[in-house]
Residue frames as a rotation matrix with the C-alpha (Angstrom) as fourth column:
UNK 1
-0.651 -0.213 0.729 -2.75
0.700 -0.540 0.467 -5.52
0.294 0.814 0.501 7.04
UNK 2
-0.436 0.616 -0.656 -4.18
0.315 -0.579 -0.752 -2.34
-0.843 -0.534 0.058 7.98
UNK 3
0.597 0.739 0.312 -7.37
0.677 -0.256 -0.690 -0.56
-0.430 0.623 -0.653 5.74
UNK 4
-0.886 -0.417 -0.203 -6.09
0.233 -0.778 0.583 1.71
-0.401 0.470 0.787 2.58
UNK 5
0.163 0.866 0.473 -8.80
0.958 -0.024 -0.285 3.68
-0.235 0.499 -0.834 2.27
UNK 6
0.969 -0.123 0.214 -7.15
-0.045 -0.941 -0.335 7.30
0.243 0.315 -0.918 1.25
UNK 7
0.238 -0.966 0.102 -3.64
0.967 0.245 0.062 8.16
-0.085 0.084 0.993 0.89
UNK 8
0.993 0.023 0.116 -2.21
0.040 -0.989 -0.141 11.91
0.112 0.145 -0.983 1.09
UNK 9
0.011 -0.999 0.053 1.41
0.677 0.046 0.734 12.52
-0.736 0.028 0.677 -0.15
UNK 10
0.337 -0.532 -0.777 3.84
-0.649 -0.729 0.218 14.45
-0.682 0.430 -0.591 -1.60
UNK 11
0.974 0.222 -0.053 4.90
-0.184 0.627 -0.757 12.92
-0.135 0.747 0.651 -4.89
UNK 12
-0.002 -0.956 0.295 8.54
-0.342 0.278 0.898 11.28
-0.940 -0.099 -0.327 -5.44
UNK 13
0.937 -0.205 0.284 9.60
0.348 0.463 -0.815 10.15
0.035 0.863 0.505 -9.61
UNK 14
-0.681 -0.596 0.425 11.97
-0.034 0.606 0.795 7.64
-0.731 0.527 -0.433 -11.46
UNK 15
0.133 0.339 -0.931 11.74
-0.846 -0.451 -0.285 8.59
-0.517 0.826 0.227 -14.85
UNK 16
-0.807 -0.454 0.378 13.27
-0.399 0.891 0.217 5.25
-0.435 0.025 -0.900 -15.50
UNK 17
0.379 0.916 -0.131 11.38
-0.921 0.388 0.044 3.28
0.091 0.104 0.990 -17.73
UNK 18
0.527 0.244 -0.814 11.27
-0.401 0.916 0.014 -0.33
0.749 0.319 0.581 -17.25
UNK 19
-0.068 -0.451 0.890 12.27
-0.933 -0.288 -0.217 -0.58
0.354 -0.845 -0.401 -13.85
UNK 20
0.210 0.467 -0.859 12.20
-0.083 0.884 0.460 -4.41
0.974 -0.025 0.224 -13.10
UNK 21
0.919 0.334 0.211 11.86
-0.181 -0.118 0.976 -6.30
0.351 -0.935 -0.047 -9.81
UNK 22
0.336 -0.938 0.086 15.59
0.820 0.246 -0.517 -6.44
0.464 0.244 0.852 -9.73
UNK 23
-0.330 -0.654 0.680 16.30
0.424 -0.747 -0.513 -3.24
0.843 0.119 0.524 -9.57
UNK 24
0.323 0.483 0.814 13.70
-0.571 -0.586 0.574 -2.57
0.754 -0.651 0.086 -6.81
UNK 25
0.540 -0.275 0.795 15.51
-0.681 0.413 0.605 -5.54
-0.495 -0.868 0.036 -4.44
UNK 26
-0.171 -0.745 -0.645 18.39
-0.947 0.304 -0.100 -7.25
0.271 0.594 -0.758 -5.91
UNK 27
0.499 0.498 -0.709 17.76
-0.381 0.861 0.337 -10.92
0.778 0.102 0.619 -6.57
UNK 28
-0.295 -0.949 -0.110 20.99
-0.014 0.119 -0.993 -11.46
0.955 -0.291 -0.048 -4.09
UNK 29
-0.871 0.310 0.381 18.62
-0.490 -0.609 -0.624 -9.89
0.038 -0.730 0.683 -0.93
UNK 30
-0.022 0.936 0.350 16.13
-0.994 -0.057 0.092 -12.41
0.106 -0.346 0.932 -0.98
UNK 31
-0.366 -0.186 -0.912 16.89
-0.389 0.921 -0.032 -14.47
0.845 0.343 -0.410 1.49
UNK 32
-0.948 0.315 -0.054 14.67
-0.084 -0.408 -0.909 -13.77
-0.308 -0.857 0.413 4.08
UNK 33
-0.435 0.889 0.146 10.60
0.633 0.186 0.752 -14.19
0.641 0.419 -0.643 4.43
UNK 34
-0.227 0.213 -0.950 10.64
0.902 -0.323 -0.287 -11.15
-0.368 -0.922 -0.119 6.54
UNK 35
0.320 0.221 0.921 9.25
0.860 -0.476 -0.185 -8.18
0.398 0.851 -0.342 5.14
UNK 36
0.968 0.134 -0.211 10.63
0.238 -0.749 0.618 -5.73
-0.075 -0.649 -0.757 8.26
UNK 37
0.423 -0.728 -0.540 14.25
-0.142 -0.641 0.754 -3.90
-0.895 -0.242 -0.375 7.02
UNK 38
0.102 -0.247 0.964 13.63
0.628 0.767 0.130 -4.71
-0.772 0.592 0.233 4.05
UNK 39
0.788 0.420 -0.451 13.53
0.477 -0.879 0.015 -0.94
-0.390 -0.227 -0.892 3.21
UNK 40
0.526 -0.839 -0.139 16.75
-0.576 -0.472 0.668 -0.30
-0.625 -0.271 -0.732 3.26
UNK 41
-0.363 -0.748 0.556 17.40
0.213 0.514 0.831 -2.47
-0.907 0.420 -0.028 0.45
UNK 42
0.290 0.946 0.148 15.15
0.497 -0.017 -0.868 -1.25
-0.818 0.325 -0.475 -1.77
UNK 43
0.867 -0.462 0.185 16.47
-0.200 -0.664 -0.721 0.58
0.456 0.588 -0.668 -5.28
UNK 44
0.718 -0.695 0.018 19.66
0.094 0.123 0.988 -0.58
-0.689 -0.708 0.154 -3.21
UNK 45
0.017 -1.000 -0.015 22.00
0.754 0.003 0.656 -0.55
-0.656 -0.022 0.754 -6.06
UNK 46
0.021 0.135 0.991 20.93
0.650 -0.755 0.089 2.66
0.760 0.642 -0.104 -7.03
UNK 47
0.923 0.370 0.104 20.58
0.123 -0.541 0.832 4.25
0.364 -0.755 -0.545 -3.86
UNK 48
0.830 -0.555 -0.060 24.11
0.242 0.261 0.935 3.13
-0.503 -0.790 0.350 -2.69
UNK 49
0.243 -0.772 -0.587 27.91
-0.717 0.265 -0.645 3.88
0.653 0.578 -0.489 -4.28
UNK 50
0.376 -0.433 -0.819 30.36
-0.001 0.884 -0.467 1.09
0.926 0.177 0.332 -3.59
UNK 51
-0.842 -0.535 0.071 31.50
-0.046 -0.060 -0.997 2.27
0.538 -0.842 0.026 -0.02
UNK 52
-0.474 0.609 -0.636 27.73
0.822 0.564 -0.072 2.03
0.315 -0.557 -0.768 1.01
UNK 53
-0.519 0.513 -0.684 27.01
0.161 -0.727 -0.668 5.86
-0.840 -0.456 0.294 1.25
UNK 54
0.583 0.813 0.009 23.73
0.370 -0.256 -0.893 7.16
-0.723 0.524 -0.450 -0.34
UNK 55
-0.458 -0.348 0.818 24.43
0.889 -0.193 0.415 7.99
0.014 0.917 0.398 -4.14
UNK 56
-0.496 0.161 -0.853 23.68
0.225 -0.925 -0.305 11.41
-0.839 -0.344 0.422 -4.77
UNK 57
-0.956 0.004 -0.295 22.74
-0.283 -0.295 0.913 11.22
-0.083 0.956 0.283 -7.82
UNK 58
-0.615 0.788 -0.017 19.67
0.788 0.615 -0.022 8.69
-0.007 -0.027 -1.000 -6.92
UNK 59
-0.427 0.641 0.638 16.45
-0.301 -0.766 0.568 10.69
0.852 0.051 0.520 -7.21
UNK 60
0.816 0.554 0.166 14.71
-0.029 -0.248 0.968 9.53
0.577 -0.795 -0.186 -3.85
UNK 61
0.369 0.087 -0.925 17.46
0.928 0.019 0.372 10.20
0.050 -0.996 -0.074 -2.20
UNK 62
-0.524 -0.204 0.827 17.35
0.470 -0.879 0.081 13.86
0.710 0.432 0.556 -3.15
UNK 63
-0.926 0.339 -0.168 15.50
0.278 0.309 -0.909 15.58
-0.256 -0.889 -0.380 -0.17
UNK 64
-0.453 0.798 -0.397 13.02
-0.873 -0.308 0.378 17.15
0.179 0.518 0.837 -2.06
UNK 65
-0.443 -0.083 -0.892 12.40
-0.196 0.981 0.006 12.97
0.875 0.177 -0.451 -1.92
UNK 66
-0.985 -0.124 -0.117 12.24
0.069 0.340 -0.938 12.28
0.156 -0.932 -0.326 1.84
UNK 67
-0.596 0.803 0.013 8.89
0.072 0.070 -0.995 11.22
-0.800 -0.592 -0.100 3.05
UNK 68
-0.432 0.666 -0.608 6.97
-0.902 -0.330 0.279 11.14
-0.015 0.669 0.743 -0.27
UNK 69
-0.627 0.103 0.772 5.13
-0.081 0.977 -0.196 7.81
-0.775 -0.185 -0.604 0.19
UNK 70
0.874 0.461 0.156 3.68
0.035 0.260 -0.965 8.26
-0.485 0.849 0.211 -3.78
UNK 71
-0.310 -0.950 0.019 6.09
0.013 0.016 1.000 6.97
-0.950 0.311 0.008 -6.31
UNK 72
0.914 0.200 -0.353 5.37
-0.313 -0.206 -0.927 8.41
-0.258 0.958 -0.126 -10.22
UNK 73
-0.179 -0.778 0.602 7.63
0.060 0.603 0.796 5.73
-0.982 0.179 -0.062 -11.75
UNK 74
-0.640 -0.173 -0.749 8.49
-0.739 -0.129 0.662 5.64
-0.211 0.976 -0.045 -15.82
UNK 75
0.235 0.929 -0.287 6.50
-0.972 0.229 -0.056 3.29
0.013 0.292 0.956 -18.02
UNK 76
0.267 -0.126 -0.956 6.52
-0.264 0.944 -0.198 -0.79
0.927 0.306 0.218 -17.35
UNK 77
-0.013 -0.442 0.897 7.28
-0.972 -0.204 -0.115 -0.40
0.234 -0.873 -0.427 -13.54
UNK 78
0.360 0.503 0.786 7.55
-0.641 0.745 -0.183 -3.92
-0.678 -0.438 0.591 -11.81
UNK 79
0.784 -0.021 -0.620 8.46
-0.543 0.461 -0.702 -5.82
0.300 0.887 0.350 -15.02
UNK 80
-0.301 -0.899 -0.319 11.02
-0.774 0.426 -0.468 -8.75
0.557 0.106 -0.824 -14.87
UNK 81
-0.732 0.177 -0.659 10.81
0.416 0.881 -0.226 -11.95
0.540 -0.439 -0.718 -12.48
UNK 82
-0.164 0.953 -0.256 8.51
0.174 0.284 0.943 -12.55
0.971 0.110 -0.212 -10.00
UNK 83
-0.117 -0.441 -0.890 8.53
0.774 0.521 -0.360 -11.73
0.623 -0.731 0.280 -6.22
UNK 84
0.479 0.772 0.418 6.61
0.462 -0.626 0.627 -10.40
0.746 -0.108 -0.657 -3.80
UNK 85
0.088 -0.796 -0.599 9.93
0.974 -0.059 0.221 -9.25
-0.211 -0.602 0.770 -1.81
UNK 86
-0.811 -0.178 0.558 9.66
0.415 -0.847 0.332 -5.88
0.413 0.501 0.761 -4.48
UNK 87
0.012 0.818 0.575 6.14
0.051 -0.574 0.817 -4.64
0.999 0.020 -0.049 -3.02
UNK 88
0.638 -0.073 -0.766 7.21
0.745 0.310 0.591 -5.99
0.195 -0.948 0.252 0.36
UNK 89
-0.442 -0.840 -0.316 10.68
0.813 -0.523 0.255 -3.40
-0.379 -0.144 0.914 0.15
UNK 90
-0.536 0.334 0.775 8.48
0.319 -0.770 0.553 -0.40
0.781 0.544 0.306 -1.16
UNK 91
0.206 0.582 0.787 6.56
-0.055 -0.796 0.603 -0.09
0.977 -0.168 -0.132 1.68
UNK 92
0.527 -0.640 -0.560 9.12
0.817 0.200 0.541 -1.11
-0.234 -0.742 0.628 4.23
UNK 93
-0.509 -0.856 -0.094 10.82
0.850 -0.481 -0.216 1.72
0.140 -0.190 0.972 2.59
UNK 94
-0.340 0.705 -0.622 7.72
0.270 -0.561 -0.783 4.28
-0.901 -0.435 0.000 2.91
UNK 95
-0.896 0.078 -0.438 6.23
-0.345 -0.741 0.575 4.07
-0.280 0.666 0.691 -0.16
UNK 96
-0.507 0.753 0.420 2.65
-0.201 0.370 -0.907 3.39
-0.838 -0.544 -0.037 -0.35
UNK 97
0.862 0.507 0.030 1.23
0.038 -0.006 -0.999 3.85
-0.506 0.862 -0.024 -3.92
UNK 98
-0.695 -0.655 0.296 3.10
0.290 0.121 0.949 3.43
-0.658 0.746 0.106 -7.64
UNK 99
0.589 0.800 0.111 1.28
0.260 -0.058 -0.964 5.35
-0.765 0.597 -0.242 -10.62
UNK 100
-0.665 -0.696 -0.270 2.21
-0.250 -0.132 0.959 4.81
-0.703 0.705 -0.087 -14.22
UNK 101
0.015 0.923 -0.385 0.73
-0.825 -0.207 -0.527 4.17
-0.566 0.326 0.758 -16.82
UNK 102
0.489 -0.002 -0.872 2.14
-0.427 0.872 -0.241 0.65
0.761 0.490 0.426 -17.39
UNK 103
0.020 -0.601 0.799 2.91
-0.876 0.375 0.304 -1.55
-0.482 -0.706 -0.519 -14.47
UNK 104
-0.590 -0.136 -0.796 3.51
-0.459 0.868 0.192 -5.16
0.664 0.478 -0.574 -15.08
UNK 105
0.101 0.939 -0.328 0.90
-0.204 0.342 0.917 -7.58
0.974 -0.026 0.226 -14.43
UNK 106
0.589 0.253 -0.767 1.82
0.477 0.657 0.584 -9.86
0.652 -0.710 0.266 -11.80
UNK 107
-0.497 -0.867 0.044 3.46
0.559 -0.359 -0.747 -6.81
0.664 -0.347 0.663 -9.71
UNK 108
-0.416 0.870 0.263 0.57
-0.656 -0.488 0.576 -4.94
0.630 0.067 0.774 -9.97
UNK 109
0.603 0.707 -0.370 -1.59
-0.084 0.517 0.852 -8.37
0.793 -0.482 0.371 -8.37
UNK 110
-0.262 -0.668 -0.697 1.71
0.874 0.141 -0.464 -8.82
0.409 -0.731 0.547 -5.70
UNK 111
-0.884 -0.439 0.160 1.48
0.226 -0.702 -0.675 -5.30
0.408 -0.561 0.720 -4.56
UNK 112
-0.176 0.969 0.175 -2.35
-0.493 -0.241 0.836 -5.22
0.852 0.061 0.520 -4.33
UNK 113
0.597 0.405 -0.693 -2.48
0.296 0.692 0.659 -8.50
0.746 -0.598 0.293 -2.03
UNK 114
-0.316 -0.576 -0.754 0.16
0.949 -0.173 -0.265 -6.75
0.022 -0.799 0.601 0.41
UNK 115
0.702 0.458 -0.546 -1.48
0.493 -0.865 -0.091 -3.17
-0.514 -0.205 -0.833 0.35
UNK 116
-0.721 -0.668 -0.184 0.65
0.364 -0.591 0.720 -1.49
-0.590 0.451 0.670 -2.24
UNK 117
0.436 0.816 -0.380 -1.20
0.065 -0.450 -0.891 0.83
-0.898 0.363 -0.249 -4.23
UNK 118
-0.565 -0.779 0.273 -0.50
0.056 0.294 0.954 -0.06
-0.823 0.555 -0.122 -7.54
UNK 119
0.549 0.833 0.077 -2.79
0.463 -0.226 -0.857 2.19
-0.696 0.506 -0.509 -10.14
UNK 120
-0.644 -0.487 0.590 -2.17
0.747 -0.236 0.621 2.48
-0.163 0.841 0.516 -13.66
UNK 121
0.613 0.524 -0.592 -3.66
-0.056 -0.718 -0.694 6.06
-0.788 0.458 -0.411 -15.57
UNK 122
0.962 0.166 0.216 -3.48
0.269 -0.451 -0.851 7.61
-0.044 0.877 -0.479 -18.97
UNK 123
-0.472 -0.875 0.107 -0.10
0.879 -0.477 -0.025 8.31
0.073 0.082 0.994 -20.84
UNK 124
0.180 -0.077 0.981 -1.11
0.048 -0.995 -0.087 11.98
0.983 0.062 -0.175 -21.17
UNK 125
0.995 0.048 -0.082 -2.04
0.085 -0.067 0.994 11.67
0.042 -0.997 -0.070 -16.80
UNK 126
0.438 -0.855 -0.278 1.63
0.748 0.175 0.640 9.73
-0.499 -0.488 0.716 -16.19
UNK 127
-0.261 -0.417 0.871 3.33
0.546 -0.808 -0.223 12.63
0.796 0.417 0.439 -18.68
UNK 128
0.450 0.038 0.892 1.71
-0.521 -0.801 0.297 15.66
0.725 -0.598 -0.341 -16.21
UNK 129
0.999 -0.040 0.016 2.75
-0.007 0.233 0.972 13.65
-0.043 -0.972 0.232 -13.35
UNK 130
0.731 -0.682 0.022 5.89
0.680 0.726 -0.106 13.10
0.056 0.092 0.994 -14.21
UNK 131
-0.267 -0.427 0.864 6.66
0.577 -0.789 -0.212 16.57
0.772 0.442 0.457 -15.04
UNK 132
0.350 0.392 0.851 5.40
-0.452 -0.725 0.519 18.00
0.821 -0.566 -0.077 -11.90
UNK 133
-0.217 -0.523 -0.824 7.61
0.559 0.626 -0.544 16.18
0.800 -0.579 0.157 -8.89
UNK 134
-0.774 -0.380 -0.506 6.58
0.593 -0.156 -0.790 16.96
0.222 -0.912 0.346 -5.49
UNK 135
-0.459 0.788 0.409 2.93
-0.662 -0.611 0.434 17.82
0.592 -0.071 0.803 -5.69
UNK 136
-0.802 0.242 0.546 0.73
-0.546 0.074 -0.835 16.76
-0.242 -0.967 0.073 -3.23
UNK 137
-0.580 0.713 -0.395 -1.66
-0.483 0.089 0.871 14.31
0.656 0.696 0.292 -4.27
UNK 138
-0.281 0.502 0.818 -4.66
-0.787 0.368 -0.496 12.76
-0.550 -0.783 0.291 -2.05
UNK 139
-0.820 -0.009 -0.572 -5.50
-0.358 0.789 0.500 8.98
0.447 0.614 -0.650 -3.24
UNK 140
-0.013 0.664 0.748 -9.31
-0.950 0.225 -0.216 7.62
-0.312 -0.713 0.628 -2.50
UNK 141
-0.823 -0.308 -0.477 -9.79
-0.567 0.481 0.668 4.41
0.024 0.821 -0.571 -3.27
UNK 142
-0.439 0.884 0.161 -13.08
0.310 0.318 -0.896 3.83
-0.843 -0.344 -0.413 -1.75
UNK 143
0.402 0.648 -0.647 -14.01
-0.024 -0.699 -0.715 6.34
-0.915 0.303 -0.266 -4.74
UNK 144
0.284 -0.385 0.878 -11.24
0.922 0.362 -0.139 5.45
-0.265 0.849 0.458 -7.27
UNK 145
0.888 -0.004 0.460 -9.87
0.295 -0.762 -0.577 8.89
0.353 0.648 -0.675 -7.73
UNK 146
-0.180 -0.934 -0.310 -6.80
0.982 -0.154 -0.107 10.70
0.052 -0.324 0.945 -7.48
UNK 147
0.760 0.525 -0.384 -7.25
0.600 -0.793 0.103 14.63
-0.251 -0.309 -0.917 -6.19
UNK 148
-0.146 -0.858 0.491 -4.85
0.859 -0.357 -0.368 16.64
0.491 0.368 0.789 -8.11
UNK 149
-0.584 -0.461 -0.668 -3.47
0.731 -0.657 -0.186 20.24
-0.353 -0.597 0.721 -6.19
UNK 150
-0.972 0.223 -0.076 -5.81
-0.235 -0.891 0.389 22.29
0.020 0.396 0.918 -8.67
UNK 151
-0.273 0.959 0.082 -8.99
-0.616 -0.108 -0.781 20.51
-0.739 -0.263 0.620 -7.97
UNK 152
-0.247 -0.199 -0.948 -8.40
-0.965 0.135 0.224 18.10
0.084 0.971 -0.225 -10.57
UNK 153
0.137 -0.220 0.966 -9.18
-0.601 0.757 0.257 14.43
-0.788 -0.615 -0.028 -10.35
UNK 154
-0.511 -0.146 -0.847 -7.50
-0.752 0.554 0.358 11.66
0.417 0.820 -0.393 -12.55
UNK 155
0.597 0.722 0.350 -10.39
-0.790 0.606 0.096 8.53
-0.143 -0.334 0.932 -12.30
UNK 156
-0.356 -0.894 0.273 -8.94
-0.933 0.320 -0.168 4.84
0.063 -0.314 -0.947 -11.46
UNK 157
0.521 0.842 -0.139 -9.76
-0.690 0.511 0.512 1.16
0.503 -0.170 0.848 -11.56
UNK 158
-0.637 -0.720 0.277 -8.76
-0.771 0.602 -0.208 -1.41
-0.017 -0.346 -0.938 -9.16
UNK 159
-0.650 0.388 -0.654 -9.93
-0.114 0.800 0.589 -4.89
0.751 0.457 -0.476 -9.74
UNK 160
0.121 0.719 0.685 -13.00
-0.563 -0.519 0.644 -5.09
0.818 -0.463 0.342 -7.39
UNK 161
0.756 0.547 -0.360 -11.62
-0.019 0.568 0.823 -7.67
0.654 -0.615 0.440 -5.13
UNK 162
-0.100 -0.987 -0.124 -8.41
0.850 -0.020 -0.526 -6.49
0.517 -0.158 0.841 -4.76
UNK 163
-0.472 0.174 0.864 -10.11
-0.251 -0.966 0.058 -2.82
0.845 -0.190 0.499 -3.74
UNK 164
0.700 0.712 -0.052 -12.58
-0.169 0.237 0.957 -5.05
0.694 -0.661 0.286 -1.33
UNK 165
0.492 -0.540 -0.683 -9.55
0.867 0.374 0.328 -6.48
0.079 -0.754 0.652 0.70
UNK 166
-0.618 -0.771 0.153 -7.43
0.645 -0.609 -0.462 -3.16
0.450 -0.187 0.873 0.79
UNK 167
-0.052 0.624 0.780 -10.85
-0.440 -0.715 0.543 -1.08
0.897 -0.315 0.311 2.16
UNK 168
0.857 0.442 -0.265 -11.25
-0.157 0.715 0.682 -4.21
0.491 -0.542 0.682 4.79
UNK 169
0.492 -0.583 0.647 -7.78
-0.855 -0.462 0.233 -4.29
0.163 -0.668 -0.726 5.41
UNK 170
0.120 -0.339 0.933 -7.13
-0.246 0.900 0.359 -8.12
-0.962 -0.272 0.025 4.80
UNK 171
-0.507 -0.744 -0.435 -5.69
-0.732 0.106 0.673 -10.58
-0.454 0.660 -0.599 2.51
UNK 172
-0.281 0.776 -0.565 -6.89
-0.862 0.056 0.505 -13.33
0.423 0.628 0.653 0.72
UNK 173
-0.542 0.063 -0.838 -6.49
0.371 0.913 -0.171 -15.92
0.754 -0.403 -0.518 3.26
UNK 174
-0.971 0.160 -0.176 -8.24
0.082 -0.469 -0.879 -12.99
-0.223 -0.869 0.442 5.66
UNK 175
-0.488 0.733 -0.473 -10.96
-0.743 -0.066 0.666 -13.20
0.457 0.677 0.577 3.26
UNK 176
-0.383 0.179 -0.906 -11.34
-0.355 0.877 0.324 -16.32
0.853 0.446 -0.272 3.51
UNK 177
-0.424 0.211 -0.881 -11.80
0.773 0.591 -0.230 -16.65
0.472 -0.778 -0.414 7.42
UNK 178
-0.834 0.295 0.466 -13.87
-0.540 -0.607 -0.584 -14.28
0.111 -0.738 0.665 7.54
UNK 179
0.195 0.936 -0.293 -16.52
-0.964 0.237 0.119 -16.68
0.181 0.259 0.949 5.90
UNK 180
-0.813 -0.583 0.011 -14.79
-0.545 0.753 -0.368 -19.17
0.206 -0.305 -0.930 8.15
UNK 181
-0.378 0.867 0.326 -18.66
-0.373 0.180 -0.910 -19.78
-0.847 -0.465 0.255 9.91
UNK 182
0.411 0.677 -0.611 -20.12
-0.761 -0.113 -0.638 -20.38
-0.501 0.728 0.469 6.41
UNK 183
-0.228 -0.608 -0.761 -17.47
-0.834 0.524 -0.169 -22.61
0.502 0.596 -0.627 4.91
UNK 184
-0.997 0.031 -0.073 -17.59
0.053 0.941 -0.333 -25.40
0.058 -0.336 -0.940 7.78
UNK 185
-0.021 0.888 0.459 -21.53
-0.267 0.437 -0.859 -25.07
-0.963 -0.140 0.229 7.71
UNK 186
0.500 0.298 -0.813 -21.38
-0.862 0.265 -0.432 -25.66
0.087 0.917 0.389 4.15
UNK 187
-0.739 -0.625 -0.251 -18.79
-0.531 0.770 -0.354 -28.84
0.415 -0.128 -0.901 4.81
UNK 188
-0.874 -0.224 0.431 -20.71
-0.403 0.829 -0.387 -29.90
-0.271 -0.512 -0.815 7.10
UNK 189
0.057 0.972 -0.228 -23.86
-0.551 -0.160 -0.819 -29.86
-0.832 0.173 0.527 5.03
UNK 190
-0.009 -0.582 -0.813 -21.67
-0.897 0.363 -0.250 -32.06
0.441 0.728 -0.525 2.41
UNK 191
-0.912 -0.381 -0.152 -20.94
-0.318 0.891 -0.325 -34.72
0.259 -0.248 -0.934 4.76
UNK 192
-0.546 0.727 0.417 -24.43
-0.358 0.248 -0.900 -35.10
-0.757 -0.641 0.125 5.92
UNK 193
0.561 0.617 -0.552 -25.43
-0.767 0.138 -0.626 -35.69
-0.310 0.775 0.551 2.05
UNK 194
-0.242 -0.778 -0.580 -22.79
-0.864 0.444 -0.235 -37.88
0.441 0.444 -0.780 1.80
């Protein structure tokens, strides 16, 4: 996992509210523990009509869309089953960050532990955002802020250990070996009291 330690994009929104992890990778598409082309399924039966060419109607695949790697999604984003296949197809498909102002929990802790920005703000915030597609926003998360085009900034929390591994660039099992040296002296300081 590489460091997220700032993010600069053009903004992409699905007004949609309650977007579940269905809809972001059909339950049908996960049969695979690969997270590479998984992209291309993503929002898949929205993105696609029935012959397999891009719906037109789909908002990201409007170009105004193309390359926006922030997604301003309606309220409850993430909601439904479980499965980190939905944070895994978001940024296989280039999207790096989700901001609403309701995600669902355990989406929200899935996309964190795989580097998905995944930062709830203020209904009034997600309202301006929503209404303003395709601004440029700059994400710190060393600082917790979002830089809005007028000099604006909307403040953020991520859970501090979820922010520690996405500055660091690792997961929680990278955590864990880093304080590989410390763990087996502490073992082996166990077995010697034993």
């Amino acid at each position: 996992m590489k460091p997220v330690i700032r993010l600069h994009s053009r903004t992409a929104v699905l007004v949609d509210e309650n977007i579940d992890t269905d809809r972001i990778i059909p339950a049908r598409f996960l049969t695979t523990t690969e997270r590479n082309g998984l992209g291309k399924l993503c929002f898949h039966d929205w993105r696609y009509q029935p012959d397999g060419s891009d719906n037109p109607a789909f908002p990201l695949n409007q170009p105004q869309a193309r390359g926006c790697a922030i997604l301003v999604a309606g309220r409850n984003f993430g909601c439904g089953s479980s499965r980190e296949h939905a944070p895994w197809a978001l940024l296989d498909y280039g999207i790096h960050a989700v901001l609403c102002s309701e995600i669902a929990d355990i989406f929200r802790n899935n996309a964190l532990k795989n580097g998905l920005l995944a930062i709830m703000v203020s209904e009034a915030e997600h309202r301006w955002l929503l209404e303003h597609p395709g601004i440029e926003l700059s994400i710190d998360v060393r600082d917790e802020y979002i830089a809005l085009p007028d000099g604006g900034r909307i403040a953020f929390q991520l859970e501090p250990f979820a922010r520690h591994c996405l500055l660091n660039g690792v997961d929680q099992l990278g955590y864990l070996l880093q304080h590989a040296d410390a763990i087996t002296t502490y073992e082996k300081s166990l077995e010697k009291a034993a």
